[in-house]
N, C-alpha and C positions, 0 to 999 in steps of 0.2 A: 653545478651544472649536471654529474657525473647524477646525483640521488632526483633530480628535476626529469632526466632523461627516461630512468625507471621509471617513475612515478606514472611517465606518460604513458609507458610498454604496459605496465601493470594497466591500466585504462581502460586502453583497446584490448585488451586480452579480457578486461571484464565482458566489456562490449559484444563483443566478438561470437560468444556463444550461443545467447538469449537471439542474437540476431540471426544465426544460423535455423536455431530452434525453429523461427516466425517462418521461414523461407518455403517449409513443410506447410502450409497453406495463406494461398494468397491473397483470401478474402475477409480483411479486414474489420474490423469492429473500430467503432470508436470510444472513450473510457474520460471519463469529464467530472475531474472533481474541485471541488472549493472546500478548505477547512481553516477554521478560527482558532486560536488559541490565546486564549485572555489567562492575564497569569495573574490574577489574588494578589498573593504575596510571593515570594521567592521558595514556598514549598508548595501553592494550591494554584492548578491551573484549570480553566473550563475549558473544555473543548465542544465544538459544532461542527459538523460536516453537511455538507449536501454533494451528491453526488450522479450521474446519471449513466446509462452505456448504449451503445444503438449497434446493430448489425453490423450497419456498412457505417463509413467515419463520418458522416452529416446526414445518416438517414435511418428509419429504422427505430426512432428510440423505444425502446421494449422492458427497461429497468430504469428505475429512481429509488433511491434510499434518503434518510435524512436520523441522522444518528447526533449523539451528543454526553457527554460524562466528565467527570472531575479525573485529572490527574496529583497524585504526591510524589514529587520528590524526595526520599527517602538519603540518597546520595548524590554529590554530582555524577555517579556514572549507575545509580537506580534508578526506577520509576514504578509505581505502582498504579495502578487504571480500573474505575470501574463506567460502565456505561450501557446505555440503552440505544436500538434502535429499531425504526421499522422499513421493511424493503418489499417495496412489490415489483412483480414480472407479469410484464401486458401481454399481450394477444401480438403476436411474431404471423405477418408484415405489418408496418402500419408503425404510426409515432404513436405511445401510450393508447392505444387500440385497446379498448375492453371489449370482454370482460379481462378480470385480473387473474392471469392465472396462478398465480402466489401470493400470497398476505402474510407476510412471517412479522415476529414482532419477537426481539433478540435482545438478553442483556447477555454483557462477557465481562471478563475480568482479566487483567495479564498486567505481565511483570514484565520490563524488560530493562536489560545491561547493557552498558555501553565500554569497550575498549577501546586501545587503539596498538597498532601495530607500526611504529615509526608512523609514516602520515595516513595509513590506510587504517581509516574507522570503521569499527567492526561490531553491530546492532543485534542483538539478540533478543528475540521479542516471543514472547510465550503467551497463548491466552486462551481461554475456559469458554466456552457459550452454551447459552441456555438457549432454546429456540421452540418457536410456536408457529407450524408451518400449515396454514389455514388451520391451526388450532391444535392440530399435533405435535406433542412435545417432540425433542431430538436433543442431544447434548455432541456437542464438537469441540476437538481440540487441533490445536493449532502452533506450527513453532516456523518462526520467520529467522534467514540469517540475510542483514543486510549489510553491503561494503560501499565505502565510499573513499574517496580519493581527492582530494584539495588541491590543484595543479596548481593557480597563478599565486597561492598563498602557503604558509605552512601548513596552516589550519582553515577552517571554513570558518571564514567571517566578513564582512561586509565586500561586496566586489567579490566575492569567489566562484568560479566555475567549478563543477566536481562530477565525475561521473560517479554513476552509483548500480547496484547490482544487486538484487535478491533473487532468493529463492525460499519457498513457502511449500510446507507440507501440510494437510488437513487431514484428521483423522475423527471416526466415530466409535462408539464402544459398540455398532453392531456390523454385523454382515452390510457393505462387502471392507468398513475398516478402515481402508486405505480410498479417503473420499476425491480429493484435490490434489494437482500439485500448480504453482503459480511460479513463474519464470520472468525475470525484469530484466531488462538493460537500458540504461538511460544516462540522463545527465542534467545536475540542476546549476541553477544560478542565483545567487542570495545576493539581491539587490541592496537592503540592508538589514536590519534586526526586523522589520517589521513585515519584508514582501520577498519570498522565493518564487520560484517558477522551476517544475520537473517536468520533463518531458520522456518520451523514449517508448518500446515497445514490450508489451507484455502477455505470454503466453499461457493462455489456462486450460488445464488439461482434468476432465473429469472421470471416473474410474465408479462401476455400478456393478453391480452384484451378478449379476449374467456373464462378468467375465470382460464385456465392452467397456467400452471408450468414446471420449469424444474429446476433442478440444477447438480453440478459437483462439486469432491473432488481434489485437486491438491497439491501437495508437492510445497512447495516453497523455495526458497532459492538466496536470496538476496547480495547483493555485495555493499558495500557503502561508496566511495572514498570522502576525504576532499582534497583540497589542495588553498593554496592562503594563508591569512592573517590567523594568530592564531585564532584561535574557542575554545569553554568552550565545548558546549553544544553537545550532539549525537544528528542526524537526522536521522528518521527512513524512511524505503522502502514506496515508495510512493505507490504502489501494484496498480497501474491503474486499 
């Protein structure tokens, strides 16, 4: 009862921050994705995403992406990733309103570990991209920490609730360097090995060479299919 009781304080204290972050602006985006995960064999997995985000939370839509890569299993708490994708940004007001004012066309590559810390799982995710932004090369780096929490089980597995918490730095090798930071609080539910459901609020803060700023609050809500060879472990939203 005594490490059940933590477990829950740990939660809300993830909670708690990302949500205070959003409070700094009221106006909404919405953040809409679906990803597959077909798993080969127990070391080769495919991955697909589609994904979309709009302004305001059912209006507005101004960006779609649709990405896709193999993952290996190197360990059960390895992974190594490679993958391609392409992402455009429409014409802001307006649903996919042209012209397009971005056409990027993106491979990356990333490594990420998995621990655990008694029941809190702790995701470290590292990754490389190559980027062609209307045709312009750019190279970005990127390193994710993400937590998560197992409340009605020991571990996340069928039936479990879990809150979850990341935070994401982006970086480039030119001026101004320090590109993105991304802020999450949420909480999923893994209905069984084959259908999770994330939800929760995430904030994206952009950082430009003049010194400025900008960021934006978005509701998310996450869609996350297994199928292929049996699987232990949940896989969380990739939130590009």
């Amino acid at each position: 009862m005594k490490q059940q009781i933590i477990c829950k304080a740990i939660a809300i204290s993830l909670l708690a921050f990302p949500i205070a972050a959003c409070a700094q602006n009221n106006v909404f985006g919405g953040w809409y994705l679906v990803n597959l995960n077909y798993h080969i064999t127990k070391k080769f997995t495919l991955y697909t995403e589609v994904q979309t985000r709009s302004q305001h939370v059912f209006d507005d839509f101004y960006y779609r992406e649709l990405k896709g890569g193999v993952n290996y299993k190197l360990t059960d708490d390895m992974n190594v990733f490679a993958g391609y994708g392409n992402y455009k940004t429409y014409t802001y007001p307006g649903n996919y309103e042209k012209p397009v004012q971005t056409n990027e066309n993106r491979l990356w590559e990333q490594f990420v570990y998995t621990t655990n810390l008694n029941r809190i799982n702790i995701e470290n995710r590292v990754r490389f991209e190559q980027r062609w932004l209307n045709g312009v090369y750019h190279n970005r780096f990127r390193y994710r920490l993400l937590l998560s929490v197992p409340v009605n089980h020991p571990k996340i597995e069928d039936k479990t609730f879990f809150p979850i918490v990341f935070d994401e730095v982006f970086f480039t090798d030119k001026d101004p360097y320090f590109l993105r930071n991304r802020i999450f609080g949420g909480a999923g539910y893994r209905f069984s090995k084959v259908f999770t459901v994330q939800m929760g609020l995430i904030r994206q803060s952009d950082f430009f060479a003049d010194g400025s700023s900008s960021g934006k609050n978005f509701f998310q809500t996450s869609l996350l299919l297994n199928a292929g060879t049996p699987h232990k472990k949940v896989h969380f939203s990739d939130a590009d």
